[in-house]
C-alpha positions in Angstrom: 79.5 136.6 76.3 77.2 136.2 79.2 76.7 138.0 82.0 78.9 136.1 85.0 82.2 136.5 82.6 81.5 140.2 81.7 81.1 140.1 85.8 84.3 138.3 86.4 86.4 140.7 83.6 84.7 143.6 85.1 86.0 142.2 88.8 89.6 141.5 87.8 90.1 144.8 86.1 88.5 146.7 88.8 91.3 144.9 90.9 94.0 145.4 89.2 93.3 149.4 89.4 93.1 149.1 92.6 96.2 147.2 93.3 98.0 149.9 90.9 96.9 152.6 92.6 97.8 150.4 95.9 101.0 150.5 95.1 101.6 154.0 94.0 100.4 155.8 97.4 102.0 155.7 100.4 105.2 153.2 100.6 105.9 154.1 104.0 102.8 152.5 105.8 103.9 150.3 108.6 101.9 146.8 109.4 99.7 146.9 112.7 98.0 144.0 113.5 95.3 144.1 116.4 95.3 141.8 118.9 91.3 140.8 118.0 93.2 139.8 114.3 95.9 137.8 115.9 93.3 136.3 118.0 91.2 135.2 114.4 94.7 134.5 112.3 95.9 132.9 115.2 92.2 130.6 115.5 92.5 130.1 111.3 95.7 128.2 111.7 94.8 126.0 114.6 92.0 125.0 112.3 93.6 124.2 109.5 96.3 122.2 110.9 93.4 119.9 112.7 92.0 119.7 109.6 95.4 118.4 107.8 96.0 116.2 110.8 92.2 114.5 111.1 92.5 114.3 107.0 96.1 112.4 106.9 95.1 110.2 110.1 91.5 109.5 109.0 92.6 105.7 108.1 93.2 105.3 112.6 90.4 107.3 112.7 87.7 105.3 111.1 89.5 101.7 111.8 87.0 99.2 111.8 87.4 96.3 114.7 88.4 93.0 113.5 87.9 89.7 115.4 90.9 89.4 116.7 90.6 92.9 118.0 88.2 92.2 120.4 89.0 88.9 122.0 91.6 89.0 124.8 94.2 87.1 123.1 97.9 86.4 124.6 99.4 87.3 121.3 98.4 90.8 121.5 100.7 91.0 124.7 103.9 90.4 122.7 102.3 91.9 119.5 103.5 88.3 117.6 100.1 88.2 116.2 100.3 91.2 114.4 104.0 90.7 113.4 103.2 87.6 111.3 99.3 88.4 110.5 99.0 91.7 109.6 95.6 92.3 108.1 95.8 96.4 107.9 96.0 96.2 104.3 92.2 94.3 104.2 91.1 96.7 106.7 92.4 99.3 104.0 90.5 97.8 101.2 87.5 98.0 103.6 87.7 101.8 103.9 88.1 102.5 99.9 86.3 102.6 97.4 89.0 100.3 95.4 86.5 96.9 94.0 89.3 94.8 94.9 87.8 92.0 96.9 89.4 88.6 97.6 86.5 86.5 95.3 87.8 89.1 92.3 91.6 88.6 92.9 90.8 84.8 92.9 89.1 84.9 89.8 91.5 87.4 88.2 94.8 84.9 89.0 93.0 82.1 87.7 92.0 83.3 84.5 95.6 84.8 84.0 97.0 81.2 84.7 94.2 79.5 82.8 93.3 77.8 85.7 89.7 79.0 86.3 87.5 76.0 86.7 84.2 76.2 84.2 81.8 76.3 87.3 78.7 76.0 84.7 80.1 72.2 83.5 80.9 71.0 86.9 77.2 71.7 88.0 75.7 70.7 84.8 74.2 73.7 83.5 74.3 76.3 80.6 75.8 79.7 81.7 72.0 81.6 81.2 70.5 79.1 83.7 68.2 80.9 86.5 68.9 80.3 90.1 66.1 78.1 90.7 67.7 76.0 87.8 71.6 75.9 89.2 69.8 74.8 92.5 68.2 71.9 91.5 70.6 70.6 89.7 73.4 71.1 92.3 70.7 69.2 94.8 70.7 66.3 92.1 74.7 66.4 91.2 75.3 66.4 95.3 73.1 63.3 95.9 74.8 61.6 93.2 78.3 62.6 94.3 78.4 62.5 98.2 80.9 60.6 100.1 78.4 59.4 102.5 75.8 57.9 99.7 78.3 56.9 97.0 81.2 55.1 99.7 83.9 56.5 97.5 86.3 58.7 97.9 84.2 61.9 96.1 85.4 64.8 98.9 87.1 66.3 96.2 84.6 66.4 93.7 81.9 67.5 96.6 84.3 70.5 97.4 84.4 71.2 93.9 80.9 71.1 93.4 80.0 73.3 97.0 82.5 75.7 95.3 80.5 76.2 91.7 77.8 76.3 93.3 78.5 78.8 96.3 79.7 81.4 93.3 77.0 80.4 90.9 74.2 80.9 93.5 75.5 84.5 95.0 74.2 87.0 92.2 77.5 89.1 93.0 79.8 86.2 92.9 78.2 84.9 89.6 78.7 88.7 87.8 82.4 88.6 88.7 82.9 85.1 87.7 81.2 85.6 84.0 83.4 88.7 83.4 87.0 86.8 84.3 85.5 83.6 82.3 84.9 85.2 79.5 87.7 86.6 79.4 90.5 85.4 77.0 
């Protein structure tokens, strides 16, 4: 055994003599508390309930300010706004430490439906490309597909392309996207 749990055996019997012999001399003893220990009990609580309150309310606490919070805005006179729009619970995900973000959830739904769009084939490259390669060939697919130099109706297939390439180019973005692609 080593030496702290020989320490804490030797503590816990030591106790428990002492709490025997506690309780064998004198029953009679009457509780007086000073008035310097009902100041410090007294001190000890007040704590502790701050403590619980500042714990449980930490979420008003540390509120981050949206937009909206700090334009003058009518709606905030008749609280319509926030009736309608809430957007505590994105302020929520803000203060965890949940990896729940909007980009995920949209990848997430789309894979379940089998709707995620192979960004790598829309651009025209394989999915090991570098970034310097998924540029230049997004440069070269949007010259060829731009409303304004092809006069066709290709807004679709720009917003499509601005889309794969917007995920493909953000290294973040283009992790989360490979692990809800690949998956089956």
């Amino acid at each position: 055994m080593n030496k702290f749990s020989i320490f804490a055996i030797s503590i816990l019997v030591f106790g428990g003599f002492q709490f025997a012999e506690a309780q064998n001399s004198n029953l009679d003893m009457k509780l007086e508390v000073s008035d310097d220990e009902k100041i410090i009990l007294f001190s000890g609580f007040a704590i502790a309930v701050i403590a619980i309150f500042m714990f449980l309310a930490r979420d008003i606490i540390l509120r981050k300010k949206t937009s909206y919070d700090k334009e003058n805005l009518e709606s905030k006179k008749d609280k319509t706004f926030e009736k309608y729009h809430s957007d505590w619970g994105d302020d929520y995900e803000d203060l965890g430490q949940r990896r729940n973000t909007k980009e995920e959830k949209e990848f997430r739904d789309a894979s379940n439906n089998d709707e995620l769009p192979n960004y790598y084939d829309i651009i025209g490259v394989s999915s090991d490309s570098t970034p310097e390669e998924i540029k230049k060939k997004f440069r070269e697919r949007a010259k060829k597909t731009h409303p304004d130099k092809t006069k066709e109706d290709s807004e679709n297939e720009m917003a499509e392309l601005n889309k794969a390439y917007e995920v493909l180019s953000d290294k973040e973005l283009r992790e989360k996207y490979d692990r809800y692609l690949n998956v089956d």
